[in-house]
N, C-alpha and C positions, 0 to 999 in steps of 0.2 A: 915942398909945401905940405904941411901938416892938414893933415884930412877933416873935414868938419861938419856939421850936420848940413852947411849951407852947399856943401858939396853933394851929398845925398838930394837936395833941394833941386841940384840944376842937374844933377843923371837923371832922377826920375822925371821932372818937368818936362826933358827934352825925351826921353825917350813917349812920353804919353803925346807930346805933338806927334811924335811920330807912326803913333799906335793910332790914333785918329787921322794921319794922315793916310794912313793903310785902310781901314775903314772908310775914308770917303772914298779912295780909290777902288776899291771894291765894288762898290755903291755905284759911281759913276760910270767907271771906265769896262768896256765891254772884255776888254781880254782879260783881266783880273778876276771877271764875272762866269766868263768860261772856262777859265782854269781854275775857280773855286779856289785863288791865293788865297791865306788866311794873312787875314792884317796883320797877325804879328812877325812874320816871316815878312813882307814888305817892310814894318818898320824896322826890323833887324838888319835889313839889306841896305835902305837907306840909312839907318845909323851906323855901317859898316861905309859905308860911300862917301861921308859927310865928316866919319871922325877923325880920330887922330891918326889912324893906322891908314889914312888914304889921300882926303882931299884938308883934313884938319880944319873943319867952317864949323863942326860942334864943338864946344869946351869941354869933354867929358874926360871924368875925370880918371885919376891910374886906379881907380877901385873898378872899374865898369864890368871886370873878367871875375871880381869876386862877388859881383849881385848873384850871379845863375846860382852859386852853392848856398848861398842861404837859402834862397827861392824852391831850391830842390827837396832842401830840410822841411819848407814852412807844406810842402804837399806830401811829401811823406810822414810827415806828422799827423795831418790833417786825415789818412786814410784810414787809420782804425776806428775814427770819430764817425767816419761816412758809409762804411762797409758793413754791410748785410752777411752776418753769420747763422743766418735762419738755413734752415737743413731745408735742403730742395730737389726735386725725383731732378736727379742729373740722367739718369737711365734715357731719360728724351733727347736726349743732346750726345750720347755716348761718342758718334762718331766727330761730331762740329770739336768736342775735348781733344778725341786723339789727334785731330788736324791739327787744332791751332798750339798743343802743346809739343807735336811731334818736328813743326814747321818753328816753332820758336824755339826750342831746344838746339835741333839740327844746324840752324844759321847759326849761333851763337857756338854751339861743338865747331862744325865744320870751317868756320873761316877764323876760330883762334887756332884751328890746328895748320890749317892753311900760310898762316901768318907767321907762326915759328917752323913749320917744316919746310916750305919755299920763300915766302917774299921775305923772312930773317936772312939766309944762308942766297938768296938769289939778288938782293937789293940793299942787303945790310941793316934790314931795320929790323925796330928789335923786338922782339918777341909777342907782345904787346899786341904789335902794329892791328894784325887781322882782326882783331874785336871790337875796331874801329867801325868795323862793317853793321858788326848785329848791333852798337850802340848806337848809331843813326838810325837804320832801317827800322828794324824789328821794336828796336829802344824807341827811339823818338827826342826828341828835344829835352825831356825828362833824363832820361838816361844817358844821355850825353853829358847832363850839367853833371849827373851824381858822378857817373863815372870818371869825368875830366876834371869834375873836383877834388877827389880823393885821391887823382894818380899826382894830379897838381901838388898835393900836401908830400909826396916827398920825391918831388922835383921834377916828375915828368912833365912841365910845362902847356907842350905841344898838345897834349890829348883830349884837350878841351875845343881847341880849334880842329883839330881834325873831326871829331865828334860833332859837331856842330854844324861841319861842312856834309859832311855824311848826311847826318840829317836833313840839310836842306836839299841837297839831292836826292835822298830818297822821296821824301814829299812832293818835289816838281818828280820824279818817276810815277806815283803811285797816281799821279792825278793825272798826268798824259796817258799811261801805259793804260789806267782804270777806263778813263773813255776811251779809248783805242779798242778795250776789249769787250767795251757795253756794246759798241757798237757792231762790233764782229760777231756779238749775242741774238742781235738782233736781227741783221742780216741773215743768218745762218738758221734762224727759225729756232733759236734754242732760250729763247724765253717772248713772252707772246705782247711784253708789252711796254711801248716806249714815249714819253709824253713829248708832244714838240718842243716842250719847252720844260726845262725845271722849276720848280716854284719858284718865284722869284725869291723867299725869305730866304731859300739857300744860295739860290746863286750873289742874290745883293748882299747876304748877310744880315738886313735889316726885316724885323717884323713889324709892320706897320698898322698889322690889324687890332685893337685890345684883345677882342676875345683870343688870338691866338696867342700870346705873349704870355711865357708862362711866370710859373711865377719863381722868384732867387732863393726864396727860405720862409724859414715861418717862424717867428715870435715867440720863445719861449718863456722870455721874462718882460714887466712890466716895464717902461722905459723910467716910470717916476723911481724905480730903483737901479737900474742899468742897462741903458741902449742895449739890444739883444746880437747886434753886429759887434758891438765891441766885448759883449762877454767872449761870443766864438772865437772873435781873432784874439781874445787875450789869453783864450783856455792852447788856442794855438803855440801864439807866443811862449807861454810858460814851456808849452811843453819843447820846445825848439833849445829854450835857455837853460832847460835841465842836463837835456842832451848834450848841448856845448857844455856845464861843465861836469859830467862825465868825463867824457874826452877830453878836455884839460885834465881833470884829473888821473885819468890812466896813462897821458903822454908825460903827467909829470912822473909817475912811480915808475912807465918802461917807457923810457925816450927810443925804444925801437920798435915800439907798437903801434898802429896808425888804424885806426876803424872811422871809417868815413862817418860827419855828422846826419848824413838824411839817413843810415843806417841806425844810428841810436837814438833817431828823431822819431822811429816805426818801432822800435823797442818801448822808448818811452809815452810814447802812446797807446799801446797797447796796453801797460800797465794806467794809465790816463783809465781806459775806457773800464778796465775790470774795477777803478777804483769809484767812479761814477757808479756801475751795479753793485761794490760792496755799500755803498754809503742810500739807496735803492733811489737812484737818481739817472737810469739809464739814459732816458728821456729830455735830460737836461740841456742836451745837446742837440741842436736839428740838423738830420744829414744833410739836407738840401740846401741850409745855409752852408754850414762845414762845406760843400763840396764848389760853392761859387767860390767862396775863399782863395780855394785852393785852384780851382780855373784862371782866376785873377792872377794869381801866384805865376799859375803856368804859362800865362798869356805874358804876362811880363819878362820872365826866364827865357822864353822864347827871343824875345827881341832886346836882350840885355845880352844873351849867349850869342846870337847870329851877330849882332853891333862887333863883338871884344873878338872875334875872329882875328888872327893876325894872318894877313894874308902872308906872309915870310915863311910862317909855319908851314904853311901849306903848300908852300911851291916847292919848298924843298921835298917835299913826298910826293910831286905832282904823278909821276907816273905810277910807282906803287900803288896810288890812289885809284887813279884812272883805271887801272885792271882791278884791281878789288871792287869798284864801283860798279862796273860791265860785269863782273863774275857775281857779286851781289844780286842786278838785275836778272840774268841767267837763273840763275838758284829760285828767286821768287816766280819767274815764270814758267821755269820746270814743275813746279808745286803747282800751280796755277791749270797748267795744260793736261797733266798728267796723275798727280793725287786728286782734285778734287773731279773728277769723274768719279774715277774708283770709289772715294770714298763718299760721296752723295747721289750718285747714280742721275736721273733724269731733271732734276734741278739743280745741278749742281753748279751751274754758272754764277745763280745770287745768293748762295753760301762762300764758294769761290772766290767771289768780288770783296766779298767781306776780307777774306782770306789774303788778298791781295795788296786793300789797303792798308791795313793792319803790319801786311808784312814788310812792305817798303815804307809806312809810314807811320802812322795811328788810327784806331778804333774808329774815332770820327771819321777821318777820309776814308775807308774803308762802307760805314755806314752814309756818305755821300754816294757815293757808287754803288751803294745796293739800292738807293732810289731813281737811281737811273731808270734800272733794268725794270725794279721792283718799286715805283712809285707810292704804292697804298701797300705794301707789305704784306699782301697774302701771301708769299710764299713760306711763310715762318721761320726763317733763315734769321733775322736778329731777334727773336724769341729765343730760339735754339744758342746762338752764341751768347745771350743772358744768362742763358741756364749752365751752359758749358764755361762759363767767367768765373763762376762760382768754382767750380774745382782746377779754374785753372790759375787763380791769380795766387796763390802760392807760390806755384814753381816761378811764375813773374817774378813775383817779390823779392825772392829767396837767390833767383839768379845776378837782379841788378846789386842786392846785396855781397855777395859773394865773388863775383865777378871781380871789383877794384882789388880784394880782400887777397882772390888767387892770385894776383899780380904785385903786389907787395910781400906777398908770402913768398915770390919764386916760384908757383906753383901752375902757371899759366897752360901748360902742357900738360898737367895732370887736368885741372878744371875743363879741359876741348875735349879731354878722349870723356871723360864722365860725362857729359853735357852729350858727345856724342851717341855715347852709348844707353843711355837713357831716353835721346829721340829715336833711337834703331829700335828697341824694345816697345816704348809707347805707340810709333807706327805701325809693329806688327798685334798689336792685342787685338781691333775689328778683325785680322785676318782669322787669327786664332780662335777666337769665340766667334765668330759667323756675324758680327755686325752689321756685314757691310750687306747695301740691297742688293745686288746683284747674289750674294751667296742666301742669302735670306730668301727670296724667290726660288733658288734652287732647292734648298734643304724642303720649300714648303713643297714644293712638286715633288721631290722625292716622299716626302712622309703621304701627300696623297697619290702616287702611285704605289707605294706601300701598302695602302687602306684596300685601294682599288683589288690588287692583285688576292688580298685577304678574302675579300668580302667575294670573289668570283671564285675561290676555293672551297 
């Protein structure tokens, strides 16, 4: 049956019941409330329970696997509209940078090199397989569509549902494993403060007060000339349709060239925003609008990619999985137990947390678990990974970009030992320049027993 807009009508229709049924469950239901599910990972789980690939009670349709790669486009698009290029003292955050680009490097080197050096030659699968790991965890539900779309466009199928699956386990990881280790914080006297209870707007999900309910965007244009929501999703749009055809047009001149579209969706937007400051309209755009858009984007991606899971895919990796999952966890919690002392000395636990969720999941759940520990935020620990965001979201970028690109290229083993060796190097520079507090303390005791010894000469 021939595809048609009335079919976009009933994927989206039925995944938004689903999305609001996530959200009331949140809302209501106490375990959802303590695990901090995000609704759209419940609606993805019940659209994966209900659809064609299980119990078959939803009609969705055979597109449902190719919403997440548009989705992916319209938020990569959407980032150079939103992002803060204002120059900022990163020198305050030096150490939070080398963490979180050393720890996102390293999983992403270490378990593609993983992937073709054992579980290729030990389980037969193929080369690929291990970057399965950083595109869940480290990635997030974002980087799974990008990257399971792109390997999709020349015929890697599977890597979309395994990505997805990832994902969803790293997030149910970051969220048990996060309170398991608030709690061990607390116990152990290594941060001084715990509320009985979490606010309700995070655990329910819902902000009930006005005054706290912030706000989604701001207005840049009158409406008697055009609604200011649909200029932003249109300056979106265009730029998503420029990119598709790019990409049509470079696949028609080299049919053996494949560059993933949310790749020249970040291109073309970027050229978007320099043409907005040539034309001196910088401002024409509101980030805060620009960025619900693209939340919206994300939130539906979310539950469109967990829905098109095919669970077949999945069984047939189930054990390669199963170890890379468990060796995944390891790796996060080795980082967790053991970098973030070093590298943060006496608070290191709710920079850490951050560190945590971040690393099996996303920035958000990450920043859920630093109000555990750290309810009102005095510890300045997401200050510091604001400031440290700014020089790290390059190597971000530039990875998920690159990433599908090595693996169409052939080049997946060259891209793990680089990715490698570039978190070996980034991990050791606090050592190297005195960073870190614990060697910082010492240099300054040396320099005043130095004075001391001077000045009794």
């Amino acid at each position: 049956m021939e595809y048609s807009v009335f079919d976009l009508l009933v994927d989206v229709g039925l995944i938004s019941v689903l999305l609001v049924v996530g959200t009331f469950m949140r809302r209501h239901f106490a375990w959802f409330r303590n695990l901090l599910i995000p609704a759209p990972i419940t609606a993805g789980l019940l659209g994966l329970l209900f659809g064609p690939e299980v119990l078959g009670i939803m009609p969705f349709s055979a597109a449902l696997g190719d919403y997440s790669t548009l989705l992916i486009a319209v938020v990569f698009a959407a980032m150079p509209y939103s992002m803060s290029f204002a120059s900022r003292d990163i020198s305050k955050a030096k150490n939070m940078w080398s963490y979180s680009a050393s720890m996102f490097l390293g999983q992403w080197g270490v378990f593609v090199l993983l992937g073709a050096l054992l579980f290729a030659p030990l389980f037969g699968t193929d080369n690929w397989f291990g970057m399965m790991l950083p595109v869940g965890f480290v990635g997030g539900f974002g980087t799974a569509a990008a990257v399971g779309g792109a390997l999709n466009s020349i015929g890697i199928e599977e890597a979309a549902s395994l990505g997805f699956t990832s994902a969803t386990i790293g997030t149910l990881a970051a969220i048990v494993g996060g309170i398991i280790f608030a709690n061990w914080g607390i116990k152990t006297g290594r941060t001084s403060t715990l509320p009985k209870k979490l606010p309700w707007e995070l655990r329910s999900g819902e902000i009930t007060k006005k005054s706290k309910q912030p706000s989604i965007g701001n207005a840049t244009t009158n409406p008697s000339s055009i609604e200011p929501l649909a200029l932003h999703a249109g300056f979106i749009a265009v730029t998503v349709t420029i990119a598709y055809f790019i990409q049509q047009f470079i696949q028609g001149k080299f049919e053996s060239v494949s560059i993933p579209l949310f790749a020249l969706s970040f291109v073309v937007g970027i050229g978007g925003r320099i043409f907005l400051k040539v034309i001196k309209r910088p401002e024409y755009l509101d980030p805060t609008t620009v960025k619900s858009i693209s939340g919206a984007s994300t939130d539906f991606l979310i539950a469109f990619g967990v829905a098109s899971i095919v669970p077949a895919a999945v069984a047939s990796y189930v054990v390669p999985l199963l170890i890379l999952f468990v060796a995944g966890i390891i790796y996060c919690t080795l980082f967790f137990f053991f970098a973030s002392p070093v590298f943060f000395g006496e608070k290191w636990l709710e920079r850490g947390i951050i560190g945590w969720g971040w690393a099996t999941a996303a920035v958000a759940t990450g920043i859920a678990l630093l109000k555990i520990v750290d309810p009102e935020l005095k510890s300045g620990a997401l200050d510091e990974y604001g400031i440290a965001y700014v020089g790290y979201a390059p190597i971000e970028i530039a990875v998920n970009i690159f990433a599908p690109i090595a693996v169409i290229a052939g080049f997946t083993v060259g891209f793990g030992a680089i990715t490698t060796v570039a978190a070996v190097a980034i991990f050791l520079l606090p050592f190297f320049f005195g960073w870190l507090p614990g060697r910082k303390n010492r240099k300054d005791d040396t320099d005043r027993s130095e004075a001391s010894a001077s000045a009794a000469a």
